[in-house]
C-alpha positions as CSV (number, residue, x, y, z in Angstrom):
1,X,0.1,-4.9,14.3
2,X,0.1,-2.0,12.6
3,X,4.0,-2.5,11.6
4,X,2.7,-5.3,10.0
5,X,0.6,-3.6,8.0
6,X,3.4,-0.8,6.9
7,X,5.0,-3.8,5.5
8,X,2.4,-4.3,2.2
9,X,1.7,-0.5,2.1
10,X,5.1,-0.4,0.7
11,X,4.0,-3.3,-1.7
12,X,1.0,-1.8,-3.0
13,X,2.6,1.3,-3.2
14,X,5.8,-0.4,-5.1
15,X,2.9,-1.8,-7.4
16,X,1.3,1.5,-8.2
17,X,4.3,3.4,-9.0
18,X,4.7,0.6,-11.4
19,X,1.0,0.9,-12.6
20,X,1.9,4.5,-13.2
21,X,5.4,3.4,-14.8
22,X,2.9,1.7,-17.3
23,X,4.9,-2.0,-16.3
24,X,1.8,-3.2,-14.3
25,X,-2.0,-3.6,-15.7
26,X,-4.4,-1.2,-13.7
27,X,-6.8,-3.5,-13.1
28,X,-4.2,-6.2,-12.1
29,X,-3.0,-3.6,-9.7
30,X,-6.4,-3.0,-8.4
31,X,-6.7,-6.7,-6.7
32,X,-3.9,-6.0,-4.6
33,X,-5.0,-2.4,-3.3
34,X,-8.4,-3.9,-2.3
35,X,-6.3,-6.2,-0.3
36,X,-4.3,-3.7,1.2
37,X,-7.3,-1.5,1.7
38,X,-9.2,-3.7,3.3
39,X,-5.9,-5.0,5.8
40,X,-5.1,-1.1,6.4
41,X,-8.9,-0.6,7.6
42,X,-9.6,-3.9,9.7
43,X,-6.2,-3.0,11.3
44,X,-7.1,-0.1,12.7
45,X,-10.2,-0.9,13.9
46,X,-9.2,-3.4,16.1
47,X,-6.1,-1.1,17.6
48,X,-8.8,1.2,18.7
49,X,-11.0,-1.6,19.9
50,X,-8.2,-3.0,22.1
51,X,-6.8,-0.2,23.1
52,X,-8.2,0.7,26.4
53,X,-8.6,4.5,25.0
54,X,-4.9,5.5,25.0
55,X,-4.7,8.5,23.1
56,X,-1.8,7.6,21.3
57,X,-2.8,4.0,20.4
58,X,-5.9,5.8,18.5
59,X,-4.1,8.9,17.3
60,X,-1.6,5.7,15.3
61,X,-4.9,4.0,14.1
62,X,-6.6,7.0,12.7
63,X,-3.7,7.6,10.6
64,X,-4.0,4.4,9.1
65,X,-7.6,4.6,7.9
66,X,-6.8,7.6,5.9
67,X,-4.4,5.2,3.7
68,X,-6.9,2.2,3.6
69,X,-9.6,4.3,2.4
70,X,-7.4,5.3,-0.3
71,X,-6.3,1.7,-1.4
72,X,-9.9,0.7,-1.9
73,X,-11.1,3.7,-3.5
74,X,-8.5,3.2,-5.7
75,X,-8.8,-0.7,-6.1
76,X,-12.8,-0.1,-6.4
77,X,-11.9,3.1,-9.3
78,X,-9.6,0.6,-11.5
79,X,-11.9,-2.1,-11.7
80,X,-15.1,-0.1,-12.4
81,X,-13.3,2.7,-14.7
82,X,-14.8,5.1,-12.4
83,X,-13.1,9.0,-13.1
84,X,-10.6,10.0,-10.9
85,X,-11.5,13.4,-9.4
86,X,-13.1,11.4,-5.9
87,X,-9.6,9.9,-5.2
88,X,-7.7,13.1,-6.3
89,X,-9.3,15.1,-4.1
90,X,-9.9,12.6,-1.1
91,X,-5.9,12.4,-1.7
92,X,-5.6,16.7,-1.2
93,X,-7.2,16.0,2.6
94,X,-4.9,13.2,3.1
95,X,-2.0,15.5,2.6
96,X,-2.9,18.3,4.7
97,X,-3.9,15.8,7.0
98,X,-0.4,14.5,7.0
99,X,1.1,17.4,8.3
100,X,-0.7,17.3,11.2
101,X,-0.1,13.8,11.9
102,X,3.8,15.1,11.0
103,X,3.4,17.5,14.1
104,X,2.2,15.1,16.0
105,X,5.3,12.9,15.7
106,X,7.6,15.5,16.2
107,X,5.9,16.8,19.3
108,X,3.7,14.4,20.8
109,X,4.9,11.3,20.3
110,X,8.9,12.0,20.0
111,X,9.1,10.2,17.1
112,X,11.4,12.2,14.8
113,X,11.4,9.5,11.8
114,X,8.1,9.3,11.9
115,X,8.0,13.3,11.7
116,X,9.8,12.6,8.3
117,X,8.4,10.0,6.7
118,X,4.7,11.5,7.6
119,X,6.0,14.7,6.0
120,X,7.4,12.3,2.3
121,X,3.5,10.9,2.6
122,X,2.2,14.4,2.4
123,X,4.2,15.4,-0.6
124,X,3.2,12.1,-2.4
125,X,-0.6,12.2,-1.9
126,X,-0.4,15.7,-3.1
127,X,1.2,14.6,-6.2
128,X,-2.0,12.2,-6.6
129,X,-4.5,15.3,-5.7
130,X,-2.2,17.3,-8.9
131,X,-2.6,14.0,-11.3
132,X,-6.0,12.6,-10.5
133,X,-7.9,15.4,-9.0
134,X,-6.3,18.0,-11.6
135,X,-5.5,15.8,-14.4
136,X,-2.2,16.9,-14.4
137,X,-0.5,14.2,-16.8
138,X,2.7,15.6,-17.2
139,X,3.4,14.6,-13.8
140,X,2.7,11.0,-14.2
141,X,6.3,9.7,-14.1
142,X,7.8,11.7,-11.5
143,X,4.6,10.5,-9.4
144,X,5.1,6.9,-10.7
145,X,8.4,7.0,-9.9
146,X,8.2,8.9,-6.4
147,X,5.8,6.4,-5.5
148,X,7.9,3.6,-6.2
149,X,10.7,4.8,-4.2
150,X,8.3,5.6,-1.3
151,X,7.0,2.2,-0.9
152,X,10.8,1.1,0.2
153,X,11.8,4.5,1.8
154,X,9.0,4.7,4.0
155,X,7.2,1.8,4.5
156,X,8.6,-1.4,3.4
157,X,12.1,-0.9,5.1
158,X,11.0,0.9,7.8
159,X,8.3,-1.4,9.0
160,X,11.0,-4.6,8.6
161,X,13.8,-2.6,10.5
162,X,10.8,-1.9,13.3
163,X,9.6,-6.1,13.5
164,X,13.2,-7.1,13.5
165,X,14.4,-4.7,15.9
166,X,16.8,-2.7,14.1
167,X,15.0,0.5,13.7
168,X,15.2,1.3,17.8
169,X,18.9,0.8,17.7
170,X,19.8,4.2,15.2
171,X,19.6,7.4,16.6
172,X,16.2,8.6,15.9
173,X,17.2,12.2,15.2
174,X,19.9,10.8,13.2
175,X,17.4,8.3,11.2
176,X,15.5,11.7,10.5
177,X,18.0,13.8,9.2
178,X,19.2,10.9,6.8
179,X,15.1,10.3,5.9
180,X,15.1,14.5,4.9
181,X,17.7,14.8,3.2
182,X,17.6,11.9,1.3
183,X,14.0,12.8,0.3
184,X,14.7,16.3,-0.9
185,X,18.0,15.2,-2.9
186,X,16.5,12.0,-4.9
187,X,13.1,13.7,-5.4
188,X,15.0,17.4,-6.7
189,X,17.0,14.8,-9.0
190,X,14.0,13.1,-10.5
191,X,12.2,16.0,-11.5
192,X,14.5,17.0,-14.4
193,X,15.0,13.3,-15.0
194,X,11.5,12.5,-15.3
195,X,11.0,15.4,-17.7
196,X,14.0,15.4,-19.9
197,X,12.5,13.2,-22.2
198,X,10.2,15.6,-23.7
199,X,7.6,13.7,-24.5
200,X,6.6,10.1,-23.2
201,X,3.6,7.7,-24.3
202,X,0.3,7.8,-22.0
203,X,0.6,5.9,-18.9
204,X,-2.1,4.2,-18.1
205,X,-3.9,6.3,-14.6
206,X,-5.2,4.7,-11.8
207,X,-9.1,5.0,-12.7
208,X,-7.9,2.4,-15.6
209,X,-8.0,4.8,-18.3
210,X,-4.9,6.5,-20.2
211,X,-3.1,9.5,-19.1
212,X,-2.5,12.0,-21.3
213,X,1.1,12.1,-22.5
214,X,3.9,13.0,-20.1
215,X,5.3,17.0,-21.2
């Protein structure tokens, strides 16, 4: 079930990177991260309901909340204009959060992918604690475009690899080390691409208002 719900994570994420990008309306975006939201918190739920207390089951489900509570109190920012400080800051615990849930992966659950793509999560939601919490615009396009690329990287692809039974047959340690360093090389890359320009116009931000302009 909750491969399933991996699957429109990397949607909505796709979608905001785009929203950042300026190529999707904010408060168009916001529909679908309510939807999202609300799948990524129902989802969990229900794991831990039917799941008999097995400490990994919850330790999955848990995960998950922190990224539905951050699709709606994104969705429910955009369409009310709220200021984004909440979210930017909610999005600081959700990255030092995500290393633990990285360590968790590596060690408790032998999942070295996992591991990886926990570790990509933490690095983007601190990018979102840097432009919404500290109004850091200059980093709206590498975080726009980092997001993008995460919604494929790690969550879209992975989760249709996982339901159609691809994913088990790659060596997982293998799968990791291609995750890493692909991260580190594409996201080293973007930075001087993103900031080459000099100057870009505002983006709009995900609270629905305009960023300052890209430096």
């Amino acid at each position: 079930m909750g491969d399933v719900g991996l699957l429109y994570v990397g949607a909505v994420l796709f979608i905001n990177g785009l929203m950042l990008l300026g190529k999707v309306d904010a408060r168009a975006a916001a529909i679908f991260n309510l939807f999202v939201g609300a799948l990524q918190v129902i989802t969990p739920i229900v794991l831990i309901i039917t799941s008999g207390g097995r400490p990994d089951v919850v330790l999955g489900a848990s995960g998950i909340l922190l990224f539905g509570f951050t699709y709606l109190y994104v969705g429910i920012g955009l369409l009310g204009g709220f200021d984004t400080t909440g979210v930017g800051y909610f999005s600081l615990f959700v990255a030092i959060m995500a290393l633990g849930y990285s360590f968790a992966n590596f060690r408790l659950l032998d999942n070295k992918p996992f591991g990886v793509i926990w570790l990509y999560w933490s690095f983007l939601w601190l990018l979102f604690f840097l432009l919404l919490g500290l109004k850091r615009g200059h980093l709206t396009a590498y975080t726009g475009w980092v997001t993008a690329i995460e919604g494929w990287v790690t969550a879209a692809i992975p989760s249709f690899l996982v339901l159609t039974g691809y994913w088990q047959r790659w060596n997982q340690t293998v799968l990791a080390v291609i995750l890493a360093v692909f991260g580190v090389v594409v996201f080293g890359l973007l930075w001087p691409l993103t900031r080459k320009g000099g100057t870009t116009p505002a983006r709009t931000d995900p609270a629905g208002g305009e960023t300052t302009a890209a430096r």
